[in-house]
C-alpha positions as CSV (number, residue, x, y, z in Angstrom):
1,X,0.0,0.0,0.0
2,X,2.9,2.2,0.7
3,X,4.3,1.4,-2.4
4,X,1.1,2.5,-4.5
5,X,0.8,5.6,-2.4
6,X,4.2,6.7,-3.4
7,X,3.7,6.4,-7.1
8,X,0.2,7.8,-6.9
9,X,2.8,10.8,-5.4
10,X,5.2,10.8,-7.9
11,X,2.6,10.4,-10.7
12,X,1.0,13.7,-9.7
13,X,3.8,15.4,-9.2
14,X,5.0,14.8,-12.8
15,X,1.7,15.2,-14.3
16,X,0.6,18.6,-12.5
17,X,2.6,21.5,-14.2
18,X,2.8,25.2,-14.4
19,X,2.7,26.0,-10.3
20,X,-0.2,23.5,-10.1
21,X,0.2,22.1,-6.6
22,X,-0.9,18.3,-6.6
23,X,-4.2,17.3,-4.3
24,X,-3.8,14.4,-1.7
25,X,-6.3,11.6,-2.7
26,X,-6.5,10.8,1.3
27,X,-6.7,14.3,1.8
28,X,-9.6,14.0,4.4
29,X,-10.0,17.9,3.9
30,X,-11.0,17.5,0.4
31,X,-14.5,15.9,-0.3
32,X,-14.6,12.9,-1.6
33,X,-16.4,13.5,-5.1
34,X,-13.7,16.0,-5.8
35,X,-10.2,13.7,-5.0
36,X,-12.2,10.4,-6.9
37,X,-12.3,13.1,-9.7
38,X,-8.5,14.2,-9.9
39,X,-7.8,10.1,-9.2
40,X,-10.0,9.6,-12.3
41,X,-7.8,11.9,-14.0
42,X,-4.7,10.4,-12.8
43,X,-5.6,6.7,-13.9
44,X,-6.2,8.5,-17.4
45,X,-2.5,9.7,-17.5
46,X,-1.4,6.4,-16.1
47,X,-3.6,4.6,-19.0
48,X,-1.8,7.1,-21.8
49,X,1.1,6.2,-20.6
50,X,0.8,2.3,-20.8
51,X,-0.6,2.9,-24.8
52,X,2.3,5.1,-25.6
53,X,4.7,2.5,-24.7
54,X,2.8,-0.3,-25.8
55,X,3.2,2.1,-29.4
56,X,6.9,2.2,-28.8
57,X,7.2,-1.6,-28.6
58,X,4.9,-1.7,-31.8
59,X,7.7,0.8,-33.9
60,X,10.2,-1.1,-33.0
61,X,8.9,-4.7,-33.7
62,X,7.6,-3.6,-37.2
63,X,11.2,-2.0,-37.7
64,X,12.6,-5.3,-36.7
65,X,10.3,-7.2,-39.4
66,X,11.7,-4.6,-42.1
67,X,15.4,-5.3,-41.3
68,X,14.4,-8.8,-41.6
69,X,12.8,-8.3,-45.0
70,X,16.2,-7.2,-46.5
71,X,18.5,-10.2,-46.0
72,X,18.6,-10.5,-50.0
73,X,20.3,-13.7,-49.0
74,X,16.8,-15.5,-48.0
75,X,15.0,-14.4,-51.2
76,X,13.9,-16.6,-54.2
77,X,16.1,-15.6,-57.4
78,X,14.1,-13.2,-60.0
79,X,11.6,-11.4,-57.0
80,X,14.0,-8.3,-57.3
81,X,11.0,-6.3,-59.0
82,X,8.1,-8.1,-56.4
83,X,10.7,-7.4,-53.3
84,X,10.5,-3.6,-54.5
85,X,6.7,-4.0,-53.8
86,X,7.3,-5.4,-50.7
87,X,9.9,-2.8,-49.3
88,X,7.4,-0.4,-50.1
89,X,4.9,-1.9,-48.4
90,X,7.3,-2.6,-45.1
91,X,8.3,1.2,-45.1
92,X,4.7,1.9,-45.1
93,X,3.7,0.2,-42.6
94,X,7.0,1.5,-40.1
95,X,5.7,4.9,-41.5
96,X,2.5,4.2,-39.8
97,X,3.9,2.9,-36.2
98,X,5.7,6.1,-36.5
99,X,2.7,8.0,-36.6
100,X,0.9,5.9,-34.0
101,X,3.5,6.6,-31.4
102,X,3.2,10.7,-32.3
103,X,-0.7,10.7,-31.5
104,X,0.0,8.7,-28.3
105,X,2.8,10.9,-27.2
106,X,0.3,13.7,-27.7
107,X,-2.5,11.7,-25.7
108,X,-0.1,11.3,-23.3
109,X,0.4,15.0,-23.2
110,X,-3.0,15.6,-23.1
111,X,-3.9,13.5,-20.4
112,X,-1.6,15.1,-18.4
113,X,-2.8,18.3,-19.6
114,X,-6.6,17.5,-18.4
115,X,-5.0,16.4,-14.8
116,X,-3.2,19.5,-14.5
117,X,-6.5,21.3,-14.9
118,X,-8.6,19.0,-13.3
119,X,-6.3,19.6,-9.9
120,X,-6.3,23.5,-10.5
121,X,-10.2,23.6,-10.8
122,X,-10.8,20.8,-7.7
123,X,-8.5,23.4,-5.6
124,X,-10.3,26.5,-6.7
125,X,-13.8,24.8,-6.0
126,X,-13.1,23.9,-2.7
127,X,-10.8,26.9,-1.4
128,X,-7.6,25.2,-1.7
129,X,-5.7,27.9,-3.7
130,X,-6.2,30.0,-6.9
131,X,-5.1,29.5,-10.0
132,X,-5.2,31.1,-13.7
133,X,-7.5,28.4,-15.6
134,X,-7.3,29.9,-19.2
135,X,-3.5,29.1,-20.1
136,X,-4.3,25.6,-18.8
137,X,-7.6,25.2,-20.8
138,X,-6.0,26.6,-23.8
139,X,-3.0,24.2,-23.2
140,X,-5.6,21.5,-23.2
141,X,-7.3,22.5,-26.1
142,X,-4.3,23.4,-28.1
143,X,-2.9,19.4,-27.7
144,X,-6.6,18.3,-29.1
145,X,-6.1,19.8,-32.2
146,X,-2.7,18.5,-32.5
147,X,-4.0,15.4,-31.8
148,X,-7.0,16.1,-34.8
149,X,-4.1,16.8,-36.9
150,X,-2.6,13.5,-35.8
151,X,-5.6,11.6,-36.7
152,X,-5.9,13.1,-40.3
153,X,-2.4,11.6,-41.0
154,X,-3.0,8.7,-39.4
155,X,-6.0,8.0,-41.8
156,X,-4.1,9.3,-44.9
157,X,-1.3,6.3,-44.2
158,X,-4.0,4.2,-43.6
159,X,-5.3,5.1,-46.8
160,X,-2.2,4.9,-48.5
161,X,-1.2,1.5,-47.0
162,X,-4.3,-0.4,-48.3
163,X,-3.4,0.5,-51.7
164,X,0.0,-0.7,-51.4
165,X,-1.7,-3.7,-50.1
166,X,-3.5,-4.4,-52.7
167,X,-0.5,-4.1,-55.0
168,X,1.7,-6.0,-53.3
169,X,-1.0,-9.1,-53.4
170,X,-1.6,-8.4,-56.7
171,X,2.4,-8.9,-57.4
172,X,3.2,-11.4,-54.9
173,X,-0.1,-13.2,-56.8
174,X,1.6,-13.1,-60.0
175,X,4.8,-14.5,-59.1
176,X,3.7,-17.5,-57.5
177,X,1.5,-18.4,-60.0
178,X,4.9,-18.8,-62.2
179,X,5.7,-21.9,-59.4
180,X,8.8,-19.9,-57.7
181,X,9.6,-20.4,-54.1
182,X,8.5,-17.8,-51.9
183,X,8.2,-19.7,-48.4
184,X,10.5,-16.2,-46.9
185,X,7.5,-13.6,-47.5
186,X,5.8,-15.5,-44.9
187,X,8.0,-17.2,-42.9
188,X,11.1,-15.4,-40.3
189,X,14.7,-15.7,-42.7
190,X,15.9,-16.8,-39.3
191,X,13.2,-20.2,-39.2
192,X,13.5,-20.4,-42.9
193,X,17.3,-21.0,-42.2
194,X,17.0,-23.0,-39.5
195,X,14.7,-24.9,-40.7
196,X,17.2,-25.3,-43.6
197,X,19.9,-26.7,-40.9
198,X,17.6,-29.1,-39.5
199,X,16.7,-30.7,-43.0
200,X,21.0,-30.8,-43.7
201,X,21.2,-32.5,-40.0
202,X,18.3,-34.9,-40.7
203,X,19.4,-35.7,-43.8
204,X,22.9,-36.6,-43.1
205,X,21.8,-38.7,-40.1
206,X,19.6,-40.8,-42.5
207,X,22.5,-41.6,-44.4
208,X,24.3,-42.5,-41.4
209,X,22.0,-44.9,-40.4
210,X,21.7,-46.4,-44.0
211,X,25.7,-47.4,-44.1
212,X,25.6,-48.3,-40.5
213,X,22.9,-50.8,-41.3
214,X,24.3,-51.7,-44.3
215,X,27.7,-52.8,-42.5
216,X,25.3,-54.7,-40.0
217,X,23.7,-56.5,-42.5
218,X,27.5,-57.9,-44.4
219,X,28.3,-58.6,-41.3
220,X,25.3,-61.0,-40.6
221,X,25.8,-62.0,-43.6
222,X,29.2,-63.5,-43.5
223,X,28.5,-64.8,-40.2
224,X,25.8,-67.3,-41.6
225,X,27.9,-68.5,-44.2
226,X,29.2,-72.3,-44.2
227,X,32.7,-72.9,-42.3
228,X,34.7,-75.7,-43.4
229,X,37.6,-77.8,-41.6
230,X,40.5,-80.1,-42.7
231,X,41.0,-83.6,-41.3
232,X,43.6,-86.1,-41.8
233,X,43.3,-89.6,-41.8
234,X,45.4,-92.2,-39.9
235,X,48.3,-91.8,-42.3
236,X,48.4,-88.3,-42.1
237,X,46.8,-87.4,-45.7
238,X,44.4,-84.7,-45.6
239,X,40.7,-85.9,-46.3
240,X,38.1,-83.5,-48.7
241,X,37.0,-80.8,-46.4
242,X,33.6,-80.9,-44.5
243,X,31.2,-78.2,-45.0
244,X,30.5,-77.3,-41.4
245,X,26.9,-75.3,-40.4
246,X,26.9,-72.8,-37.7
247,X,23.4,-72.7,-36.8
248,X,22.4,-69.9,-33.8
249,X,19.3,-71.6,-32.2
């Protein structure tokens, strides 16, 4: 509980801004309407927050799967022109987790704009302190229409991405029609490898085991054939020789 009470602390304490003085949510002096509605807009920055990294970790997974996309040494041979189609379409889509993250920076900003003001006007209502509210509503409403702004580009790219879906199935259509391997557009150049190694491994091992039971088998084989001994009769003279059977029973 400590713990929680602390970070609640620091929380508002980096949210509030210009001379806003953070309210207590166990301030018993303050009713309790007015602190559930400055922790209301608390959880709203803490919320922006989450979704802004959450957008980070997007950007940089959909980066990753661009990288990927240009080890030339995983593609088919003659996709150069379809693999044009297909960088567009990967800078495209890091274009748009670019433009994800900017709108949830700017939510971010804004919630913390709306707790700043939410504080300010919960301490005027109830004779806390005073407070100029117009720079901080216009602060507020300034970062909405960034954040219309944001939206407008985000629906452009959005725009502009289904078209370059559309031609990149159209190409990636064409060319496998003509029967060329294309297993690394949708599988990792790191499986398709490995899965590459594991083939060579199981491959040699079946060979392996073919000689190895191949040598088993001559050896059998010579074991069961028939064994022959020399005798000599009472003068000494060797007799014809006696086929001998090894039978294992």
């Amino acid at each position: 509980m400590e713990r929680l009470l602390i970070g609640a602390a620091l929380l508002a304490a980096s949210a509030c801004s210009s001379g806003v003085k953070p309210i207590g949510l166990h301030d018993s002096d303050v009713p309790l309407d007015a602190r559930r509605f400055v922790a209301d807009a608390q959880d709203a920055v803490s919320i922006a927050r989450a979704r802004r990294d959450d957008a980070v970790i997007e950007l940089r997974a959909t980066e990753g799967w661009r990288t990927e996309l240009t080890n030339t040494s995983m593609w088919p041979k003659g996709s150069e022109g379809l693999l044009k189609k297909l960088e567009t379409f990967a800078d495209a889509r890091v274009k748009m987790a670019n433009l994800l993250l900017e709108r949830a920076e700017l939510q971010l900003d804004l919630a913390k704009s709306k707790y700043t003001l939410s504080t300010a006007e919960t301490a005027m209502r109830n004779d806390i302190a005073v407070y100029d509210l117009k720079p901080l509503r216009d602060d507020t409403e300034g970062i909405r229409r960034e954040i219309e702004r944001a939206n407008v580009n985000v629906e452009d790219q959005r725009t502009s991405m289904d078209k370059l879906t559309l031609a990149w199935w159209e190409a990636y259509g064409a060319f496998t029609q003509g029967g060329k391997d294309t297993p690394v557009f949708y599988i990792s150049p790191e499986i398709l490898a490995s899965a590459k190694e594991r083939d060579e491994r199981m491959k040699a091992t079946r060979k392996a085991k073919a000689k190895a039971g191949e040598s088993a088998e001559k050896e059998s084989s010579e074991k069961a054939l028939p064994k022959t001994t020399d005798k000599k009769d009472k003068d000494g003279k060797a007799q014809p020789k006696e086929e001998k059977l090894e039978l294992d029973l």
